[in-house]
N, C-alpha and C positions, 0 to 999 in steps of 0.2 A: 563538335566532333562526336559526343555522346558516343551511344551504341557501335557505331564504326570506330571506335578507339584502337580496337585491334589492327587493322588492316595499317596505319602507322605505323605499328609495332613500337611504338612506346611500352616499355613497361608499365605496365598497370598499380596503380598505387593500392596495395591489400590493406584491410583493415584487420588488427591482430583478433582471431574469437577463442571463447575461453567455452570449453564443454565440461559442466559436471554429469556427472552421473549418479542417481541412488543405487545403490545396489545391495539390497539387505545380506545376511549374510545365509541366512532360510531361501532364500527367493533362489530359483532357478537360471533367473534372466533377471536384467536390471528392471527397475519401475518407474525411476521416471528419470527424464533427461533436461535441462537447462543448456541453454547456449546465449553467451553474452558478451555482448561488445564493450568491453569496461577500459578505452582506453589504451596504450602504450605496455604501462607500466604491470606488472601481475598483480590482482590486488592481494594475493591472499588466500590458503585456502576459505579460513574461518570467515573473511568479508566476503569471500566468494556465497559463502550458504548462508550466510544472514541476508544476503540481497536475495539467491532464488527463493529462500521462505517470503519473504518481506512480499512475495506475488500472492501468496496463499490469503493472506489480511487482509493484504487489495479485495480479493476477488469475497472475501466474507463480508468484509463491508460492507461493499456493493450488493451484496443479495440482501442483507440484512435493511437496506436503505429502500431496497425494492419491495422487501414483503413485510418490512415493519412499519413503514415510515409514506409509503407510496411515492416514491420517486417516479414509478412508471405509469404513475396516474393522471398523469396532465394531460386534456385534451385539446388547448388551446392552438392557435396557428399564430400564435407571433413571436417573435424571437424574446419581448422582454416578458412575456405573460412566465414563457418557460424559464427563463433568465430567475426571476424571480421565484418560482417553484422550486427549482436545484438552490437555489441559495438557503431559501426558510425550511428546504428538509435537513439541506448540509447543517445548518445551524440546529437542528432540533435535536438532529443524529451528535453532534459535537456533543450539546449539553447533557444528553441523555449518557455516552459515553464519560464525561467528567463526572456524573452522580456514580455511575456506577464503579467508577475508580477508586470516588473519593470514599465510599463506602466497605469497602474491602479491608480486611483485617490488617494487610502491611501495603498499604497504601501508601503514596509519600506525602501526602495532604493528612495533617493528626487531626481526628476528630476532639480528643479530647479538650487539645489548645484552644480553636476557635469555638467549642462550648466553652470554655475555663474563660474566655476575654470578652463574649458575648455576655456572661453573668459577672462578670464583672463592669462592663460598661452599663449595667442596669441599675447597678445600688449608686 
């Protein structure tokens, strides 16, 4: 039936969408818009903006994968040469991101503990 659904006149089955908006309270017009299919149920304002931020990390990742790391450097023509290339930057980008966490003032990994059991598994 597809595309000619209408001409049936079945009722059309809608999908519920959920539109936020930023709107600073300076700004004359709003700045940015999200629209989201999140299911039935409302999530939430507060889950509603942790998901449209949670886009913003995506997309830094991703550039940071690109111009740190050369994700966008592969020139091969086979599916596992590149298979392989996204895999060993994903894993390089991962480990790199755990140092820099685990290094951070209130991090949730204690630097001091696994120095305190490191010197102590030495004597």
């Amino acid at each position: 039936m597809g595309a000619h659904r209408w001409q049936a006149r079945d009722p059309i089955e809608r999908v519920l969408e959920w539109l936020l908006i930023e709107w600073p309270a300076d700004e004359a017009k709003p700045v940015k818009y999200w629209l989201g299919q999140l299911g039935s149920r409302p999530p939430g304002i507060r889950h509603f903006v942790k998901i449209a931020r949670a886009r913003w990390r995506v997309e830094l990742d991703y550039r940071e994968l690109k111009d740190e790391l050369g994700l966008d450097h592969f020139e091969g023509r086979q599916w596992l040469g590149w298979y392989h290339h996204v895999t060993l930057v994903s894993i390089a980008y991962a480990f790199l991101r755990s140092e820099q966490l685990r290094t951070k003032k209130n991090s949730w990994y204690d630097l001091a503990s696994s120095a305190q059991e490191s010197a102590e598994g030495a004597d």
